[in-house]
Biopython code that builds the backbone (N, CA, C, O; Angstrom):
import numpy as np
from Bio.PDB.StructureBuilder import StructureBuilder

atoms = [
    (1, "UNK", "N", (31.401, 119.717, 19.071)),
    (1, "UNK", "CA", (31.046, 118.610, 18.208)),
    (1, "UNK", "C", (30.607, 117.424, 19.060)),
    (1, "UNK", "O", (31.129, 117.061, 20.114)),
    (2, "UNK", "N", (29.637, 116.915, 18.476)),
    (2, "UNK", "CA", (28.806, 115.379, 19.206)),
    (2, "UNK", "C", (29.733, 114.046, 18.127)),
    (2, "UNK", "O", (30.273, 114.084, 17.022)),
    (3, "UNK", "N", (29.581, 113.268, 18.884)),
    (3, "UNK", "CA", (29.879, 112.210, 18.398)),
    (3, "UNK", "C", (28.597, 110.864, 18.114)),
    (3, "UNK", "O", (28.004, 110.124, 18.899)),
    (4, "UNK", "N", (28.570, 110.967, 17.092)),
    (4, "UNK", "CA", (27.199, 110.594, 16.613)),
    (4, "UNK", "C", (27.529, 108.332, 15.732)),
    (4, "UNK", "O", (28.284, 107.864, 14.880)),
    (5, "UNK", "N", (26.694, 107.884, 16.438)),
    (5, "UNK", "CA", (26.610, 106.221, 15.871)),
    (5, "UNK", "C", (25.621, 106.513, 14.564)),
    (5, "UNK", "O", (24.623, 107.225, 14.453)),
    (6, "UNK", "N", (26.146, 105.875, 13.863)),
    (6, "UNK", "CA", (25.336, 105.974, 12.823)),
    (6, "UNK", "C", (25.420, 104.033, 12.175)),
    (6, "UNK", "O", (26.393, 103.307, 11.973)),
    (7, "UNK", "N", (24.026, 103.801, 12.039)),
    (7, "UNK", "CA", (23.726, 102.305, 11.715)),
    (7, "UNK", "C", (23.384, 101.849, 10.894)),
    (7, "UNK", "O", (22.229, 102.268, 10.807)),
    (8, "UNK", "N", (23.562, 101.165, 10.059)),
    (8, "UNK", "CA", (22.989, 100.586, 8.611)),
    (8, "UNK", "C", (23.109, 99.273, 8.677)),
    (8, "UNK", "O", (23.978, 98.623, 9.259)),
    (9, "UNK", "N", (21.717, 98.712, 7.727)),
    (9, "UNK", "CA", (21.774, 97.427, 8.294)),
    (9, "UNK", "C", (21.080, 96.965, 6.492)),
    (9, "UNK", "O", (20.238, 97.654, 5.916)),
    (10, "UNK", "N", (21.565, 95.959, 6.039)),
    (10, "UNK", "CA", (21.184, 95.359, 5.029)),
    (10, "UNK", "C", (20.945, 93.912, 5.077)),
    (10, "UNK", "O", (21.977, 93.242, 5.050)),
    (11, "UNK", "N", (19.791, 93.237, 5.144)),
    (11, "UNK", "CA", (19.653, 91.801, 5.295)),
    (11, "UNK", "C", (20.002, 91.492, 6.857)),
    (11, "UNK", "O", (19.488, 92.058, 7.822)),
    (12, "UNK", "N", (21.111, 90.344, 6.893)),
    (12, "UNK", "CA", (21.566, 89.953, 8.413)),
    (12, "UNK", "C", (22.645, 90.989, 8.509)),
    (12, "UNK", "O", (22.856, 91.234, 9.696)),
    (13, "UNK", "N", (23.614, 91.879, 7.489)),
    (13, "UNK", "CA", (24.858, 92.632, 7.818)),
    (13, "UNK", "C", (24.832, 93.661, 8.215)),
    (13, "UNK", "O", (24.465, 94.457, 7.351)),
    (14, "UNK", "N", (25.118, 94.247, 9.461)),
    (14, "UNK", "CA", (24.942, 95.280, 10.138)),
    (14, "UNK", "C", (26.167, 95.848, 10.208)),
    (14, "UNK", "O", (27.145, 95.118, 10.366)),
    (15, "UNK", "N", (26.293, 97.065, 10.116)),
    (15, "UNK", "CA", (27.722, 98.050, 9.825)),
    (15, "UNK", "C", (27.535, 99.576, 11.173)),
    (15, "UNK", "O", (26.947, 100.623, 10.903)),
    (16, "UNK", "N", (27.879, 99.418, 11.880)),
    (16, "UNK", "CA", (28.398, 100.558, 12.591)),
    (16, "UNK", "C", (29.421, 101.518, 12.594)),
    (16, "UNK", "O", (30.553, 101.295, 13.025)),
    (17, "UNK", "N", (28.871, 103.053, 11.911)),
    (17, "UNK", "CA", (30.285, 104.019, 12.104)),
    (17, "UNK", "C", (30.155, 104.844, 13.585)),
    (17, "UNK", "O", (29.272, 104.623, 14.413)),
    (18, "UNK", "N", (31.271, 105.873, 13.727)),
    (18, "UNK", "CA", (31.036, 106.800, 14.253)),
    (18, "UNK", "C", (31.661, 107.730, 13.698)),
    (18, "UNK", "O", (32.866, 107.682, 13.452)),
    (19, "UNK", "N", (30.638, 109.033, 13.344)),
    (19, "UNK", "CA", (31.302, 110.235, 12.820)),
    (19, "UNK", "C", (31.064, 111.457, 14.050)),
    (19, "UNK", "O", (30.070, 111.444, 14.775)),
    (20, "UNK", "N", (32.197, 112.547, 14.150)),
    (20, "UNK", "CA", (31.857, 113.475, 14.700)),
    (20, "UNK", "C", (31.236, 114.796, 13.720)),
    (20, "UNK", "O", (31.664, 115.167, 12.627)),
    (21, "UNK", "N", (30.096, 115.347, 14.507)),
    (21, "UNK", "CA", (29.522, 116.640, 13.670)),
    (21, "UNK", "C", (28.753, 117.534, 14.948)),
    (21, "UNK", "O", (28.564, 117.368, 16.153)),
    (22, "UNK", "N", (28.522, 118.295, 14.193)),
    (22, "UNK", "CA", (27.516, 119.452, 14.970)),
    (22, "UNK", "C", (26.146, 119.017, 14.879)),
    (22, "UNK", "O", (25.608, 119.538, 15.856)),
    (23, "UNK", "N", (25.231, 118.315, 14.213)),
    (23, "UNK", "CA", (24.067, 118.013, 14.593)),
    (23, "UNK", "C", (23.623, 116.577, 14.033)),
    (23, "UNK", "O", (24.325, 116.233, 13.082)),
    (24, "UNK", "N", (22.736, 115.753, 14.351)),
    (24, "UNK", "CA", (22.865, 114.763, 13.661)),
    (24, "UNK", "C", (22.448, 114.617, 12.122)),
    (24, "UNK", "O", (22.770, 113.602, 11.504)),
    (25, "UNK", "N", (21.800, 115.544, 11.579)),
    (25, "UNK", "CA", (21.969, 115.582, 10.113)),
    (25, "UNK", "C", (22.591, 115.227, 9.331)),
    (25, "UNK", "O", (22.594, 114.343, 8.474)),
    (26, "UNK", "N", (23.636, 116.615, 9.933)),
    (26, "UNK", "CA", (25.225, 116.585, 9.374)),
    (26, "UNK", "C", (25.980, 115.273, 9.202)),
    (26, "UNK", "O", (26.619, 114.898, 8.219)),
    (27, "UNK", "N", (25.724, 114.502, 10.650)),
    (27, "UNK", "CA", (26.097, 113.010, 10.602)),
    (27, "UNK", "C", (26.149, 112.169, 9.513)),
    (27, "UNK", "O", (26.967, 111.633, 8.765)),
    (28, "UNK", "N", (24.974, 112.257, 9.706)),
    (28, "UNK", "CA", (23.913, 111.151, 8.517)),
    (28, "UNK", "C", (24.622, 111.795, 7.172)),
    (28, "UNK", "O", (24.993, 110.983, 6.325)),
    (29, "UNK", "N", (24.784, 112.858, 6.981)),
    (29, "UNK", "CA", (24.704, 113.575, 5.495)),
    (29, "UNK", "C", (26.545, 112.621, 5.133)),
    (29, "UNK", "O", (27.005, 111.993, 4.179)),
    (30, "UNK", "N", (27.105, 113.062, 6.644)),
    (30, "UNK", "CA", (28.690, 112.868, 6.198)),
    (30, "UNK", "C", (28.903, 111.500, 6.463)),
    (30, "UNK", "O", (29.979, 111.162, 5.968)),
    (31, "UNK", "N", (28.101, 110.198, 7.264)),
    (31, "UNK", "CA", (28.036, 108.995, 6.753)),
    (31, "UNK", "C", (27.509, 107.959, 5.841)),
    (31, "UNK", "O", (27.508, 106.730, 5.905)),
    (32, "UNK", "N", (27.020, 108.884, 4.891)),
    (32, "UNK", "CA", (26.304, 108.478, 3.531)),
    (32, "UNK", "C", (27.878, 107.712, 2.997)),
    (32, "UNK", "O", (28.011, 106.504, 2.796)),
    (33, "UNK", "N", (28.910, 108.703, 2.850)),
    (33, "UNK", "CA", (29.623, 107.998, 1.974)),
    (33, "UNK", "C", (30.484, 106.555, 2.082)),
    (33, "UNK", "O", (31.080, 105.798, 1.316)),
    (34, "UNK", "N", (30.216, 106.639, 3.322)),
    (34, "UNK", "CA", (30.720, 105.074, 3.968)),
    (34, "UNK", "C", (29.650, 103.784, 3.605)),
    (34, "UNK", "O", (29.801, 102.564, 3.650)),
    (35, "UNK", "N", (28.567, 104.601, 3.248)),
    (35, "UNK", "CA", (27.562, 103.149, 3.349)),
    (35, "UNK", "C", (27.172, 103.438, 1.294)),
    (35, "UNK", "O", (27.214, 104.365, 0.486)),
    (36, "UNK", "N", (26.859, 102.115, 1.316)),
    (36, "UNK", "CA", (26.328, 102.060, -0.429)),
    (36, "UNK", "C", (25.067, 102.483, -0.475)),
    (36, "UNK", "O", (24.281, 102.380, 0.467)),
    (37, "UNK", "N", (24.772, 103.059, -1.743)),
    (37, "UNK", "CA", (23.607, 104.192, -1.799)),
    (37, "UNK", "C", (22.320, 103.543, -1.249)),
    (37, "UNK", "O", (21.664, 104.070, -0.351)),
    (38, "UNK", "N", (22.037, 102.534, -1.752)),
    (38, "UNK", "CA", (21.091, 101.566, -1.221)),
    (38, "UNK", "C", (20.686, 101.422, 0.047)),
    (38, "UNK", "O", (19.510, 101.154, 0.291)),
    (39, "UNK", "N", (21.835, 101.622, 1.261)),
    (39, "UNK", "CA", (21.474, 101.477, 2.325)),
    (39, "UNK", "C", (21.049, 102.754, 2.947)),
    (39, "UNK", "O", (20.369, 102.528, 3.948)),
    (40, "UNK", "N", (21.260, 104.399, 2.631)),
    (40, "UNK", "CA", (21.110, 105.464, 2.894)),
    (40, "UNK", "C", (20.007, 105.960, 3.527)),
    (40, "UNK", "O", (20.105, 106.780, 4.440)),
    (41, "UNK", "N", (18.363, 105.295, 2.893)),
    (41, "UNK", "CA", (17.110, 105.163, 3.244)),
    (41, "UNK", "C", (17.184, 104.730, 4.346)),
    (41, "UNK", "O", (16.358, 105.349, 5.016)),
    (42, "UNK", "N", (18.146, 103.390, 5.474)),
    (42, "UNK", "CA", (17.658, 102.573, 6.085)),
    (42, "UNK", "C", (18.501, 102.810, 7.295)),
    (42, "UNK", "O", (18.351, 101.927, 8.140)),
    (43, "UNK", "N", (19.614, 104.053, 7.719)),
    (43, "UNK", "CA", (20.413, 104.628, 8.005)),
    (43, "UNK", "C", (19.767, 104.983, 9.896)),
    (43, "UNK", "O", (18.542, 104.934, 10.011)),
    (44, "UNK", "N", (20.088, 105.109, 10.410)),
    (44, "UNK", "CA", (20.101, 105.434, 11.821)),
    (44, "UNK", "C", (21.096, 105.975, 12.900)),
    (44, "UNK", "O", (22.213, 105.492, 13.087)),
    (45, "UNK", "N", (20.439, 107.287, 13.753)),
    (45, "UNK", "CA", (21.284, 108.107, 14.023)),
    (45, "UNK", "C", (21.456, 108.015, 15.787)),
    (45, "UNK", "O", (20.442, 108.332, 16.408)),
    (46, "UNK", "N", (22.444, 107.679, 16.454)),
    (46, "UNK", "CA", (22.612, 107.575, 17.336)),
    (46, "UNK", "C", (23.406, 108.407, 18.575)),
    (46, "UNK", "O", (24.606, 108.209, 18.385)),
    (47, "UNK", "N", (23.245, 109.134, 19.595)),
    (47, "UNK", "CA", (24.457, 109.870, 20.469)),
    (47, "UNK", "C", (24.136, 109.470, 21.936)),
    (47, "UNK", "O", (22.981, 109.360, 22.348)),
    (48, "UNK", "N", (25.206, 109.269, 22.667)),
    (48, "UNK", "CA", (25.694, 108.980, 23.708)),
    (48, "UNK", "C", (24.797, 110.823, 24.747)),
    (48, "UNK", "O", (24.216, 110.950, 25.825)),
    (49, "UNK", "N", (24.971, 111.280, 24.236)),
    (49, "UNK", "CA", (24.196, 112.775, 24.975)),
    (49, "UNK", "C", (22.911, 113.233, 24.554)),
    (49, "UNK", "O", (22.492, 114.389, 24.606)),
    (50, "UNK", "N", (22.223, 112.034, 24.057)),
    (50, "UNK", "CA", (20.565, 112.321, 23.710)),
    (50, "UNK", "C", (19.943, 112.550, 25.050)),
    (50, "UNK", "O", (20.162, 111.789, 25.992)),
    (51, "UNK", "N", (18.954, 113.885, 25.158)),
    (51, "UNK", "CA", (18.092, 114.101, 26.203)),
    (51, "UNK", "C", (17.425, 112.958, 26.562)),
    (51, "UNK", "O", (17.546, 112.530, 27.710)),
    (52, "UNK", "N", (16.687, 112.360, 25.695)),
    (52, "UNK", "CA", (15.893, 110.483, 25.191)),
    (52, "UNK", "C", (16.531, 109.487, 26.317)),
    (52, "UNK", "O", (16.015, 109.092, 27.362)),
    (53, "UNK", "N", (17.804, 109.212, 25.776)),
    (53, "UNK", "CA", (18.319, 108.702, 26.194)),
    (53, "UNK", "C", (18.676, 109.138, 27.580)),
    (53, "UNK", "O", (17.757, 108.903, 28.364)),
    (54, "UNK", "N", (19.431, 109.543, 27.976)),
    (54, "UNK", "CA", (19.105, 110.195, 29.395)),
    (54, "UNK", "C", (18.391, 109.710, 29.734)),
    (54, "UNK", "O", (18.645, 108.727, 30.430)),
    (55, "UNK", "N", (17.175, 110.039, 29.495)),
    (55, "UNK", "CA", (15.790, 109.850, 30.060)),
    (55, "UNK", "C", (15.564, 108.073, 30.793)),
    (55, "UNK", "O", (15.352, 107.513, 31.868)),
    (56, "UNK", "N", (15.766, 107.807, 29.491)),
    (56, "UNK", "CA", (15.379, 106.160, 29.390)),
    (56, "UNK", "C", (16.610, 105.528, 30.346)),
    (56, "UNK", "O", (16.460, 104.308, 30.291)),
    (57, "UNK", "N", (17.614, 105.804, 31.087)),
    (57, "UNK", "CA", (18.926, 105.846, 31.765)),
    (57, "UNK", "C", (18.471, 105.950, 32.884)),
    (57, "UNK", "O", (18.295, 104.881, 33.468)),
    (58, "UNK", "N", (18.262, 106.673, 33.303)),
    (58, "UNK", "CA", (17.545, 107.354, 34.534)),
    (58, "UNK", "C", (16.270, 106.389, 35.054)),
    (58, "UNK", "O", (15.873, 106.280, 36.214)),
    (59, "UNK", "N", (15.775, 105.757, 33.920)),
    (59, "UNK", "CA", (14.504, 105.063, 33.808)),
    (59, "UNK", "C", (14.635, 103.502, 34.362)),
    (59, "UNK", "O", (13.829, 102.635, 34.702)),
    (60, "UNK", "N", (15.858, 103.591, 34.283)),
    (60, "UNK", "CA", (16.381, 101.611, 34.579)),
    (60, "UNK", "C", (16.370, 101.102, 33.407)),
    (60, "UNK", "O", (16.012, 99.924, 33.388)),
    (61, "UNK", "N", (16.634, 101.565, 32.410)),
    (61, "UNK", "CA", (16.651, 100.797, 30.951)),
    (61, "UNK", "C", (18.222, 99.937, 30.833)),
    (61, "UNK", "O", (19.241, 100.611, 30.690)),
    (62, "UNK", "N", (18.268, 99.040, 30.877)),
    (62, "UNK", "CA", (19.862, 98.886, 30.269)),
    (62, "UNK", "C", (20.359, 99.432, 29.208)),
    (62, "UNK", "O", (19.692, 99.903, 28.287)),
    (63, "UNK", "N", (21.759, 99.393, 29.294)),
    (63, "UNK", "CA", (22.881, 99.828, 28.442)),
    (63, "UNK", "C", (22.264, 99.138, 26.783)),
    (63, "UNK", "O", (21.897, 99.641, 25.721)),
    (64, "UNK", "N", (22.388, 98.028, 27.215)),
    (64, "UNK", "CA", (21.920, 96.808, 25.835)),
    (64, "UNK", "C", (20.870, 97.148, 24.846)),
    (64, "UNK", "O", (20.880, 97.258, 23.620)),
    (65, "UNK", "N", (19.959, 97.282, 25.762)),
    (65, "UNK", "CA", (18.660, 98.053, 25.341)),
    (65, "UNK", "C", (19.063, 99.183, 24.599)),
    (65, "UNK", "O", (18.995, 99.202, 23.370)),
    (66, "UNK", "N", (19.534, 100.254, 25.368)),
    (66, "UNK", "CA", (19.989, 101.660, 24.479)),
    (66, "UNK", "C", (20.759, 101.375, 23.364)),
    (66, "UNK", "O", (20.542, 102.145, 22.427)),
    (67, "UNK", "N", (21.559, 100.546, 23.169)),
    (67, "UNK", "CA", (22.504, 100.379, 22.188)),
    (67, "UNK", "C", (21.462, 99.884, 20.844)),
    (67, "UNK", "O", (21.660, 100.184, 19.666)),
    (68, "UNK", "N", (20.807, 99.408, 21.148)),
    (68, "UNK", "CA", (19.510, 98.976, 19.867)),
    (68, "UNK", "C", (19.142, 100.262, 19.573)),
    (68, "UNK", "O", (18.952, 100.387, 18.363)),
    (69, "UNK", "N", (18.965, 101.283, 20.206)),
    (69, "UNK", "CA", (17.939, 102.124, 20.015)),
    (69, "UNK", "C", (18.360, 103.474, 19.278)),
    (69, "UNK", "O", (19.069, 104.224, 19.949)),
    (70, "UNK", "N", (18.100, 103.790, 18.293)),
    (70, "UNK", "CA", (18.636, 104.949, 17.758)),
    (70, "UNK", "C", (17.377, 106.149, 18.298)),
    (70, "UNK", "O", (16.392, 105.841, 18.969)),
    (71, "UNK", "N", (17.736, 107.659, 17.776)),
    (71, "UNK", "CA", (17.729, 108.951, 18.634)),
    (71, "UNK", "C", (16.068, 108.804, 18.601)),
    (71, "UNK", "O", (15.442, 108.887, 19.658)),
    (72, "UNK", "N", (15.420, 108.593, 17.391)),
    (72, "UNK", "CA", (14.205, 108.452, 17.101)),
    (72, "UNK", "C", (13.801, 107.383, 18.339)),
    (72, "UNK", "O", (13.105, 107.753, 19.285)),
    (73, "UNK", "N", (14.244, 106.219, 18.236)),
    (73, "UNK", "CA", (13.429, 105.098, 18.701)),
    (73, "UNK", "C", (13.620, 105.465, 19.734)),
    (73, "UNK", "O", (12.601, 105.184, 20.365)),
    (74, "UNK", "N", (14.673, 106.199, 20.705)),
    (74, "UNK", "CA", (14.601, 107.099, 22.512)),
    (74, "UNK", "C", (13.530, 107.864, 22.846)),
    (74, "UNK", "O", (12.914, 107.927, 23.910)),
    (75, "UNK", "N", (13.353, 108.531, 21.652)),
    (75, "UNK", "CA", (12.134, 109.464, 22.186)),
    (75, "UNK", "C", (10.942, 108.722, 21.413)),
    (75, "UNK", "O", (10.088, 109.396, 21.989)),
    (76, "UNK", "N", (10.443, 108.177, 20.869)),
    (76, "UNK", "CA", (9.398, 107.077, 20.640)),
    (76, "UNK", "C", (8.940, 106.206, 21.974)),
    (76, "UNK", "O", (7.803, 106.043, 22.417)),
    (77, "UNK", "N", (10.178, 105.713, 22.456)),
    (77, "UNK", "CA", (10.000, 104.978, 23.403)),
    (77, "UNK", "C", (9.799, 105.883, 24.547)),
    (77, "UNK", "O", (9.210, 105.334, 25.478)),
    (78, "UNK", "N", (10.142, 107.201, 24.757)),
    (78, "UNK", "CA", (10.002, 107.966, 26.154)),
    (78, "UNK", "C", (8.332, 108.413, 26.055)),
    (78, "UNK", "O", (7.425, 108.540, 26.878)),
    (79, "UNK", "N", (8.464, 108.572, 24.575)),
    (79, "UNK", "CA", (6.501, 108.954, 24.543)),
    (79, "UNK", "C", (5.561, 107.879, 24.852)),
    (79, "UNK", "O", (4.482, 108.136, 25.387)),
    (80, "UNK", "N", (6.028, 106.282, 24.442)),
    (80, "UNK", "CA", (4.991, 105.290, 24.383)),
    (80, "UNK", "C", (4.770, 104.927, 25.765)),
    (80, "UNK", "O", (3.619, 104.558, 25.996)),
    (81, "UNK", "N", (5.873, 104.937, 27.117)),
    (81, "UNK", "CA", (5.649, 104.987, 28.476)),
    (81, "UNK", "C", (5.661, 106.223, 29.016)),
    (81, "UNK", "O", (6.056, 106.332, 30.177)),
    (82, "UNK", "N", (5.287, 107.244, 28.376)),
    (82, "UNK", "CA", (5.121, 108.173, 29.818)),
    (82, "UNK", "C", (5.537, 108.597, 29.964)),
    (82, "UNK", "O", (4.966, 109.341, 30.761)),
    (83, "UNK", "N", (7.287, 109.198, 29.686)),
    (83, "UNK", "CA", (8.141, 109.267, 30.036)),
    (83, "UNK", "C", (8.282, 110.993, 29.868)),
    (83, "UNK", "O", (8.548, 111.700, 30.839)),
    (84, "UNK", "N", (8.094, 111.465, 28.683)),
    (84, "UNK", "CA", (7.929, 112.911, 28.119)),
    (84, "UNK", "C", (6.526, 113.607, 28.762)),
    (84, "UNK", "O", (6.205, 114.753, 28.447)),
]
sb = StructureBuilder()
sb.init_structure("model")
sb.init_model(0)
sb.init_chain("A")
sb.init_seg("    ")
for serial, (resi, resn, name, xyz) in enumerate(atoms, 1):
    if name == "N":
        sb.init_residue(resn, " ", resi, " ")
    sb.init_atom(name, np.array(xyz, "f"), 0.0, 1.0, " ", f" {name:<3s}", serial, name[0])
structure = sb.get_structure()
């Protein structure tokens, strides 16, 4: 099992869980019920053992930086420099 950040953000209020699962789907699917339906669309999936991430680690990125960045926006960002 991964241990997966999962982020929701409504207006200025930002809510951070962490659930453990087997893929990040699963995550997302099993931190729906923590967040109000509304926010579900706007949801973001995060792990400490993303290849992405890695990447961007290795890269000189700060910690700070990564912590903004959910699994999508790692490998977005590894494609927009080069990186992949």
């Amino acid at each position: 099992m991964t241990v997966y950040k999962i982020k929701g953000q409504s207006g200025t209020v930002e809510q951070v869980i962490t659930v453990s699962a087997e893929t990040p789907e699963q995550a997302l699917e099993d931190a729906k019920k923590y967040f109000p339906e509304r926010m579900h669309c706007q949801l973001s999936v995060s792990s400490d053992d993303n290849e992405y991430r890695e990447l961007l680690r290795k890269n000189g990125y700060p910690e700070r930086v990564l912590e903004q960045f959910s699994d999508e926006d790692c490998e977005g960002e590894c494609e927009a420099v080069g990186i992949v």
